[in-house]
Biotite code that builds the C-alpha atoms (Angstrom):
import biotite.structure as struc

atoms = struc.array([
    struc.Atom([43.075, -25.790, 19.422], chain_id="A", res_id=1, res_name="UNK", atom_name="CA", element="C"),
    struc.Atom([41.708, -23.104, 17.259], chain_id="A", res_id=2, res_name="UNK", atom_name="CA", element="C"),
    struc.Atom([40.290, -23.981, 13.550], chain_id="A", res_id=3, res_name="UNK", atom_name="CA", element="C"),
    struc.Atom([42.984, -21.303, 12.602], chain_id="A", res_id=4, res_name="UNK", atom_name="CA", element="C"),
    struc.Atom([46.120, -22.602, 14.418], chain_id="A", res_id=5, res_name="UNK", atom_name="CA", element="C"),
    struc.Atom([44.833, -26.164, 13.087], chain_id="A", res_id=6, res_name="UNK", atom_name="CA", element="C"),
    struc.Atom([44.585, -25.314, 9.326], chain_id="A", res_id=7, res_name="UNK", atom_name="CA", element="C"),
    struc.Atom([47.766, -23.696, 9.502], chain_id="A", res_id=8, res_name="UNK", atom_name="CA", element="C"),
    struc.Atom([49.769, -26.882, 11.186], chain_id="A", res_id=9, res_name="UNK", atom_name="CA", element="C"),
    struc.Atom([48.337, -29.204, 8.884], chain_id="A", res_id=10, res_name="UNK", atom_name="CA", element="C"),
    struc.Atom([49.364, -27.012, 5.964], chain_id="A", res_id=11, res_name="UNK", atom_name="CA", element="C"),
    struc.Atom([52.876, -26.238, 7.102], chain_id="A", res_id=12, res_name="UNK", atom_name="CA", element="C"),
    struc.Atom([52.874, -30.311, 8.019], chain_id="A", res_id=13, res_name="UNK", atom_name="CA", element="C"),
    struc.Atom([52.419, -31.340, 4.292], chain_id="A", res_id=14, res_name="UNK", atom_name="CA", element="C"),
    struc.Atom([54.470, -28.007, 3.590], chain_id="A", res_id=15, res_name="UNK", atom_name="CA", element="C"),
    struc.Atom([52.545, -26.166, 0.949], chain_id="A", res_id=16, res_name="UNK", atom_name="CA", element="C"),
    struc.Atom([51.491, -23.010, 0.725], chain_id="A", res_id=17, res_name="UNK", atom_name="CA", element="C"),
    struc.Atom([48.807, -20.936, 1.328], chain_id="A", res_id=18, res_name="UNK", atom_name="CA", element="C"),
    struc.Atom([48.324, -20.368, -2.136], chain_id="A", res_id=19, res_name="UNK", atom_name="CA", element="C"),
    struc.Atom([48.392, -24.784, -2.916], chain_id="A", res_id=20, res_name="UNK", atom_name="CA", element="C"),
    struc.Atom([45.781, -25.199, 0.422], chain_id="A", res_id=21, res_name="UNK", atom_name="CA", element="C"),
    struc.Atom([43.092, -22.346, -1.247], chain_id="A", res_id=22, res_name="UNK", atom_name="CA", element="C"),
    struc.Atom([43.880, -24.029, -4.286], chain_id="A", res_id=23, res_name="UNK", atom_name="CA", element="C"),
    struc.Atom([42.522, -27.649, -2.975], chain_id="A", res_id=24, res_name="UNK", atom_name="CA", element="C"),
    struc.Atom([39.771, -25.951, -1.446], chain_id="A", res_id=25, res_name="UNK", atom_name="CA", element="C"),
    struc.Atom([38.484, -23.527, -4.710], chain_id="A", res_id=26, res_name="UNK", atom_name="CA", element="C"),
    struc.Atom([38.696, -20.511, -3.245], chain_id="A", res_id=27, res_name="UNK", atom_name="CA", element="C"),
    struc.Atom([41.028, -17.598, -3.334], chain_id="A", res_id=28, res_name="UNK", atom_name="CA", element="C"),
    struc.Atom([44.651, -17.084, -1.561], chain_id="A", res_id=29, res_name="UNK", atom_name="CA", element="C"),
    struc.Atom([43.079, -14.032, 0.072], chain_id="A", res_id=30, res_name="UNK", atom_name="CA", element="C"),
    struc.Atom([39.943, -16.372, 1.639], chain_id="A", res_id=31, res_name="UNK", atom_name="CA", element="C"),
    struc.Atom([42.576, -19.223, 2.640], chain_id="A", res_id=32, res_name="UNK", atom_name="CA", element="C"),
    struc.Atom([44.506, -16.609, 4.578], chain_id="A", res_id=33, res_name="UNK", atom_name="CA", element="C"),
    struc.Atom([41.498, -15.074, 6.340], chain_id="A", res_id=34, res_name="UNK", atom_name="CA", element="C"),
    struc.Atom([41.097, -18.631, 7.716], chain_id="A", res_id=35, res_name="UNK", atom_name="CA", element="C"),
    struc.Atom([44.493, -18.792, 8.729], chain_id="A", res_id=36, res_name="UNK", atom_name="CA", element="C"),
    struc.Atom([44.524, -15.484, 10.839], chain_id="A", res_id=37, res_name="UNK", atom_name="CA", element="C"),
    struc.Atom([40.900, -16.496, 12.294], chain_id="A", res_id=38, res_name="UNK", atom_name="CA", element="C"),
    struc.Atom([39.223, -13.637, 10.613], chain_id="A", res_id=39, res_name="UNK", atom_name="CA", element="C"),
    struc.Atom([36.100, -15.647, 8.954], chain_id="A", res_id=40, res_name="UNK", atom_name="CA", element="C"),
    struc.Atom([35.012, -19.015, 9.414], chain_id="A", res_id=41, res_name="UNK", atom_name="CA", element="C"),
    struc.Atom([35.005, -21.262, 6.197], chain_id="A", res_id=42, res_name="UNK", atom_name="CA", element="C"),
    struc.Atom([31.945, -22.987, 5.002], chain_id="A", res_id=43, res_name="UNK", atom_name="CA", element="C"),
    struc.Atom([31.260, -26.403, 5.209], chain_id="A", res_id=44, res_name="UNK", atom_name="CA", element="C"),
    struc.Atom([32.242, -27.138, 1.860], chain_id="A", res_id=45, res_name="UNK", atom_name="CA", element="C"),
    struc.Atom([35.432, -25.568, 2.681], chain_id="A", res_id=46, res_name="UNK", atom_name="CA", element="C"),
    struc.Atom([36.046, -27.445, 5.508], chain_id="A", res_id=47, res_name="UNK", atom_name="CA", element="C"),
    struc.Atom([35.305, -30.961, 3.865], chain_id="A", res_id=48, res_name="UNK", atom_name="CA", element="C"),
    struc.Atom([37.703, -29.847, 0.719], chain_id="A", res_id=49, res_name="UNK", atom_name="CA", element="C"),
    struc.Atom([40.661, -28.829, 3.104], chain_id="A", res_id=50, res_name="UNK", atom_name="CA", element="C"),
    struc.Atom([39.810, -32.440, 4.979], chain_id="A", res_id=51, res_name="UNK", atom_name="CA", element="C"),
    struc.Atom([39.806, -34.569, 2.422], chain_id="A", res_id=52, res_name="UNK", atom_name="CA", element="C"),
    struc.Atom([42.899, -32.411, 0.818], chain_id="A", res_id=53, res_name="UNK", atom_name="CA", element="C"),
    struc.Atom([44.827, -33.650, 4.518], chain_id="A", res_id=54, res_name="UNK", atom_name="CA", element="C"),
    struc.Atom([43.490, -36.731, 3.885], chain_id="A", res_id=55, res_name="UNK", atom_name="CA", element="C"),
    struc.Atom([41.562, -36.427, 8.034], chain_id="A", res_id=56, res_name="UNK", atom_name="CA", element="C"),
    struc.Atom([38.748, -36.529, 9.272], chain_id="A", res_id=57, res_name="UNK", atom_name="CA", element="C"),
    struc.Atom([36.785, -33.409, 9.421], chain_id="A", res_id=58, res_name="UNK", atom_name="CA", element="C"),
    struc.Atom([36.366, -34.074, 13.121], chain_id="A", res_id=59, res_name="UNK", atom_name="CA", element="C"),
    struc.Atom([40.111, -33.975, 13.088], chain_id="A", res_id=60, res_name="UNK", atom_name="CA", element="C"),
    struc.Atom([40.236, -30.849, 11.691], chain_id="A", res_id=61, res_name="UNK", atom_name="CA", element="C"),
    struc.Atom([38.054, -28.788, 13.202], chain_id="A", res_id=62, res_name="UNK", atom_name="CA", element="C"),
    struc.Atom([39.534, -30.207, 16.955], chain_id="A", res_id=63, res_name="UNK", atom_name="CA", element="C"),
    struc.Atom([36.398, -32.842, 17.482], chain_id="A", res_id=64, res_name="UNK", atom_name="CA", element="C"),
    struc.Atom([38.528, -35.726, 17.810], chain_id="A", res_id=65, res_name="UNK", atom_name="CA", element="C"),
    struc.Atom([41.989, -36.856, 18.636], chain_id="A", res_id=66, res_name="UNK", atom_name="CA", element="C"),
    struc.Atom([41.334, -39.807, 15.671], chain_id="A", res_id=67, res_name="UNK", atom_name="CA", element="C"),
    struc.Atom([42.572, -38.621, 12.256], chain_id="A", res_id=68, res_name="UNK", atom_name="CA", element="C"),
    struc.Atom([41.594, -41.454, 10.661], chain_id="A", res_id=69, res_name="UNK", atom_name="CA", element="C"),
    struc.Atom([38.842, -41.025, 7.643], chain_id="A", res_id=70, res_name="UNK", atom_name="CA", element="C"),
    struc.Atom([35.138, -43.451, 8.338], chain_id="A", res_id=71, res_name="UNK", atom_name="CA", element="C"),
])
């Protein structure tokens, strides 16, 4: 699975917005959505934020592992 098609299940999973998942992460709605639609990749920093704002792994988000669970 894409990192876009990812970010965007877990954030209509925990249904919030777009706007609620750039706000976890510190950046802007505009940024968030470029993730979404695949257009740029997001840091690291990013990444970790928007995993630890799921509450996975970052493994798990990025498609690494099947194991959501947090070590």
């Amino acid at each position: 699975m894409k990192l876009s098609d990812a970010l965007k299940r877990f954030r209509k999973y925990a249904k919030i917005t777009q706007k609620q998942a750039a706000l976890a992460a510190n950046i802007s709605e505009r940024n968030y959505q470029d993730y979404e639609y695949g257009k740029v990749v997001p840091s690291a920093a990013v990444l970790i934020a928007l995993a630890d704002y799921f509450d996975v792994s970052l493994d798990y988000l990025v498609g690494r592992s099947d194991d959501p669970t947090r070590h």
